[in-house]
C-alpha positions in Angstrom: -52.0 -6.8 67.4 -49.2 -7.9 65.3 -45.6 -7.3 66.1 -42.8 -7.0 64.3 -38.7 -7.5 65.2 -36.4 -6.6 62.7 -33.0 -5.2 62.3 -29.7 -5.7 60.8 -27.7 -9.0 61.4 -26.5 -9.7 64.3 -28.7 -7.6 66.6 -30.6 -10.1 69.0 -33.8 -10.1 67.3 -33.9 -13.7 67.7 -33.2 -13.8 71.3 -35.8 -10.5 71.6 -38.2 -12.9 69.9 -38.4 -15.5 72.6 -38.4 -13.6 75.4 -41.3 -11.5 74.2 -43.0 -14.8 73.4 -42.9 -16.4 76.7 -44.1 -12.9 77.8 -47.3 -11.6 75.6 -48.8 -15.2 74.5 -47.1 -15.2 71.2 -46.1 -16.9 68.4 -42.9 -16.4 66.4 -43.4 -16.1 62.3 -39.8 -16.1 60.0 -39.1 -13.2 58.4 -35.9 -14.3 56.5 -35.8 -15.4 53.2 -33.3 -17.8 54.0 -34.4 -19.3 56.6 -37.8 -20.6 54.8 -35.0 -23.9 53.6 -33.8 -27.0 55.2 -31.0 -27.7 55.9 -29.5 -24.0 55.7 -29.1 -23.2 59.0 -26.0 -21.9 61.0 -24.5 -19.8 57.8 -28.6 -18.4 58.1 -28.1 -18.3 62.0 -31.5 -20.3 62.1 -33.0 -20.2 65.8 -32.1 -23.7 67.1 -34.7 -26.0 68.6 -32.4 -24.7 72.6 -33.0 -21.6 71.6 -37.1 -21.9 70.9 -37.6 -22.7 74.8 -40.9 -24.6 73.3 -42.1 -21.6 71.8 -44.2 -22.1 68.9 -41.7 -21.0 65.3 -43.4 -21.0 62.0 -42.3 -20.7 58.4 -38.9 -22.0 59.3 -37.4 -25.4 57.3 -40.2 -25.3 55.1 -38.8 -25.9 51.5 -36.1 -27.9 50.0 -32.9 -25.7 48.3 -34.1 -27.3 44.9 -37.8 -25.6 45.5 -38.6 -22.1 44.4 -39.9 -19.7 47.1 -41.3 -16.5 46.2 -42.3 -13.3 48.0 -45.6 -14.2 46.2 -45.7 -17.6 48.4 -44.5 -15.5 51.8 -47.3 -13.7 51.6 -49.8 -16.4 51.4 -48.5 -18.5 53.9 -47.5 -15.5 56.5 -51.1 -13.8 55.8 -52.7 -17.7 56.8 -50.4 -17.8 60.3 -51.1 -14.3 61.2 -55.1 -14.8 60.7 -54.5 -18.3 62.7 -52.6 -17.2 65.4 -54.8 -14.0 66.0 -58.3 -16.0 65.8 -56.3 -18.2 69.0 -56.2 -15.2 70.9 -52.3 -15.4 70.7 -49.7 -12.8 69.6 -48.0 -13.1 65.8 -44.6 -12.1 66.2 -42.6 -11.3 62.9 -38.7 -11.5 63.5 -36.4 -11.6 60.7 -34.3 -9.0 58.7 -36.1 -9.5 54.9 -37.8 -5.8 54.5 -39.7 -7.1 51.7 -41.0 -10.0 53.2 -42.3 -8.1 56.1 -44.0 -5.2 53.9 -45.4 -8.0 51.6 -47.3 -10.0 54.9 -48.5 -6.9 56.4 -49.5 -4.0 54.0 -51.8 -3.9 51.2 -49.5 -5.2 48.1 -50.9 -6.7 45.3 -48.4 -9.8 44.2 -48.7 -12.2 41.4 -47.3 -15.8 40.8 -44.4 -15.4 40.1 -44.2 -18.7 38.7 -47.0 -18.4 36.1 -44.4 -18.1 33.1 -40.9 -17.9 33.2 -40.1 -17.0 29.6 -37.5 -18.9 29.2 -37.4 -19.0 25.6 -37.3 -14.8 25.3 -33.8 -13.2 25.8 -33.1 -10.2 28.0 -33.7 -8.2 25.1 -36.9 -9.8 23.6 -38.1 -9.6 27.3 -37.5 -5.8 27.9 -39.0 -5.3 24.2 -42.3 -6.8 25.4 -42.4 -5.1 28.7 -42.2 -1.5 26.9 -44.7 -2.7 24.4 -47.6 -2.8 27.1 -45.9 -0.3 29.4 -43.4 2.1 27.8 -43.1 4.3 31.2 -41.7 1.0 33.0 -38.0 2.2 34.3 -36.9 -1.8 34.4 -33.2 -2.3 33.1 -33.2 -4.5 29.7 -30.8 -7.2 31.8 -32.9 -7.3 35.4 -34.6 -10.5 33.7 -35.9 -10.9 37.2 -38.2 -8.1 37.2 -38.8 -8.5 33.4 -40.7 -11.6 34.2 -42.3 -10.3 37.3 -43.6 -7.4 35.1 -44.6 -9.2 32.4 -46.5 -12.3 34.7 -48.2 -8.7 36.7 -49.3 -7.6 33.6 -50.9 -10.6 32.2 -52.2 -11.6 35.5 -54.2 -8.1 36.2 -54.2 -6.2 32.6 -52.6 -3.2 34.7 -49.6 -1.4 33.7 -46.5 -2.8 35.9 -45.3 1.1 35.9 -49.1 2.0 37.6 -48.5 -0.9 40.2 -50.1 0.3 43.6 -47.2 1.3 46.4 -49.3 1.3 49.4 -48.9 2.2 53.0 -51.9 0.7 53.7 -51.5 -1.7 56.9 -53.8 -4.9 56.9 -53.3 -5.0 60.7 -52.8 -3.3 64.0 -48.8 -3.6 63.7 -45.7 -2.3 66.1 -42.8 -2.0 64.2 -39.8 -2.3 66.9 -36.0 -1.9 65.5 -33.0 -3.1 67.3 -30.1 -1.4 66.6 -26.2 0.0 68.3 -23.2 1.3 67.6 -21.9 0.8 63.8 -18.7 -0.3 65.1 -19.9 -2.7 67.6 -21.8 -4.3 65.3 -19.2 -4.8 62.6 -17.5 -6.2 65.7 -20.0 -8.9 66.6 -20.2 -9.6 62.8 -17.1 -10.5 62.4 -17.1 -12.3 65.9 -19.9 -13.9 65.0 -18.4 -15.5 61.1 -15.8 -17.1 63.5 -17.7 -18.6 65.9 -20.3 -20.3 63.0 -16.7 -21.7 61.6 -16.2 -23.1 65.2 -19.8 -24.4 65.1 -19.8 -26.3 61.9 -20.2 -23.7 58.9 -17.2 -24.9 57.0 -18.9 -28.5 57.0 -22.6 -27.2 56.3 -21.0 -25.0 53.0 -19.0 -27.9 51.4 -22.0 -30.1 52.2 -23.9 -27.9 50.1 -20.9 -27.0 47.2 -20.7 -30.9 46.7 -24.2 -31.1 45.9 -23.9 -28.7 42.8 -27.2 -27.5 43.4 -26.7 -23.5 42.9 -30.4 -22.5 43.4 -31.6 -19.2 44.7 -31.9 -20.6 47.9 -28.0 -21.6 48.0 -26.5 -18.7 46.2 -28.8 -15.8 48.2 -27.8 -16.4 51.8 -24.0 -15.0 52.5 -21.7 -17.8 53.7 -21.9 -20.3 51.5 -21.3 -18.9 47.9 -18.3 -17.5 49.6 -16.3 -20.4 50.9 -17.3 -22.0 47.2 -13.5 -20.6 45.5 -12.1 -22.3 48.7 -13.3 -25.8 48.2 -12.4 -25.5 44.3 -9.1 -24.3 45.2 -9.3 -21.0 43.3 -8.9 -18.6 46.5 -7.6 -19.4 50.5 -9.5 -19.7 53.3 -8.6 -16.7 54.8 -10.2 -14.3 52.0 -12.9 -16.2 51.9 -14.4 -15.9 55.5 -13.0 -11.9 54.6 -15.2 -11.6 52.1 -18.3 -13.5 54.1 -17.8 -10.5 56.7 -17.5 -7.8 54.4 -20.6 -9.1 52.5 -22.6 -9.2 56.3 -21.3 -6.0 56.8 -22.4 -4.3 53.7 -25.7 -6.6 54.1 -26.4 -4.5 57.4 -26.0 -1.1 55.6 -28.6 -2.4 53.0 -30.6 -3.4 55.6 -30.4 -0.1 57.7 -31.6 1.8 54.5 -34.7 -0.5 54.0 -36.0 0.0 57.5 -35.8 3.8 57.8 -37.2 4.1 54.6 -39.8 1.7 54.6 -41.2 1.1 57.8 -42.1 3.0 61.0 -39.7 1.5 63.3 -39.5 2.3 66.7 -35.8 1.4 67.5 -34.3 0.3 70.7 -30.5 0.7 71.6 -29.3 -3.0 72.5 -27.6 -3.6 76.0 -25.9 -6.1 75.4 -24.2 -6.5 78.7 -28.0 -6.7 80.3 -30.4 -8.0 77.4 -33.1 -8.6 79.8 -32.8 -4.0 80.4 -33.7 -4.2 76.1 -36.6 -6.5 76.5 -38.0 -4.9 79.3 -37.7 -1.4 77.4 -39.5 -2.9 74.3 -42.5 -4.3 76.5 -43.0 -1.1 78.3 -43.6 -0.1 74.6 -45.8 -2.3 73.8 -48.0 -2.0 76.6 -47.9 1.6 76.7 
């Protein structure tokens, strides 16, 4: 059996993680498309070595911010680790808060390199006119040159219309799907709680580490709390509005995240006591083992 911890920021799916570890034989496999990079880790709230108590984490610090990552390349790897970890007799434990990540790893989508061609000698135009040529019921906006190429690389990859591509709910393994969640406002609370205490723990450091690098890769202008504090350090904005605008980004990151899960997934979600975590985790095992 695989299980799966997700939920919006914030939540205790990390802490969940461990604790259901040390208790079912498992082994904990990132689910955050941040997380997969070195050297991004308290703006990503990365699980620190403390927090791992020795338990085994994969697919964490795996890539440089310069390197590409696709949900081409999750799949892959995560597919691998699940097979491994399930031929050991042990538990694979998904815990992260990337939907699409998780639905990649664990139902049956069919992905392409991504990285196969990136066209970048076509404009958005000459990209979008291409598309429609081999698939003129594609709905893909002429300036989402993201999913231009992804279209065009599925096409050329499998001779299939990108329009026709195959939306399963087919799932490649025996999977729980467990959802932590609480009270909107208290976790807006903890959010924002939270922003301050990563500025106490270093995050101001760990961005301008990063801005003076100039590297603005996917990998450093995805995850919220860096691109953020970048009109600070160029003197273009204070610090105040920019920590304001790391919240309010979390915030409406959690909404997002929220709408992804209850569409997407058949979670089964657990209110979070906060004041007695140990009352959530023995909820979610009785659960498991039921």
């Amino acid at each position: 059996m695989v299980i799966v911890i997700l939920g919006p920021t914030c939540v205790g799916k990390t802490k969940l993680s461990v604790e259901l570890a040390k208790k079912i034989n498992g082994e904990i496999i990132n689910a955050d498309s941040t997380q997969v990079y070195k050297n991004l880790d308290i703006a990503t709230a990365k699980v620190t070595e403390e927090e791992k108590e020795g338990i085994p984490h994969h697919l964490f610090d795996i890539k440089d911010i310069t390197d590409d990552y696709s949900i081409y390349d999750y799949q892959l790897d995560c597919r691998e680790l699940i097979d491994d970890i399930l031929s050991r007799g042990k538990t694979p434990i998904l815990v992260g808060g990337t939907g699409l990540y998780i639905r990649s790893a664990l139902y049956n989508y069919e992905f392409v390199n991504d990285d196969n061609n990136t066209y970048d000698d076509l404009s958005n135009e000459e990209l979008y006119n291409r598309v429609v040529r081999l698939d003129k019921e594609n709905n893909i906006h002429k300036n989402n040159r993201k999913r231009l190429i992804r279209a065009l690389n599925y096409m050329e990859t499998t001779n299939k219309p990108y329009s026709k591509k195959e939306k399963t709910n087919e799932l490649l393994y025996d999977t729980l799907f467990i959802g932590l969640t609480t009270d909107r406002r208290i976790l807006y609370d903890r959010i924002n709680k939270r922003v301050d205490a990563m500025v106490k723990s270093g995050l101001l450091e760990e961005a301008k580490r990063i801005y003076d690098t100039n590297i603005r890769s996917k990998a450093v202008m995805t995850p919220i709390g860096y691109k953020e504090l970048f009109p600070y350090f160029d003197g273009s904005s204070n610090l105040e509005i920019c920590l304001d605008k790391i919240k309010q980004n979390s915030r409406h990151y959690a909404k997002r995240q929220y709408t992804f899960f209850n569409h997407q997934l058949p979670v089964k979600w657990f209110d979070v006591d906060f004041d007695n975590f140990n009352n959530t985790v023995c909820d979610v095992l009785d659960y498991i083992n039921k």
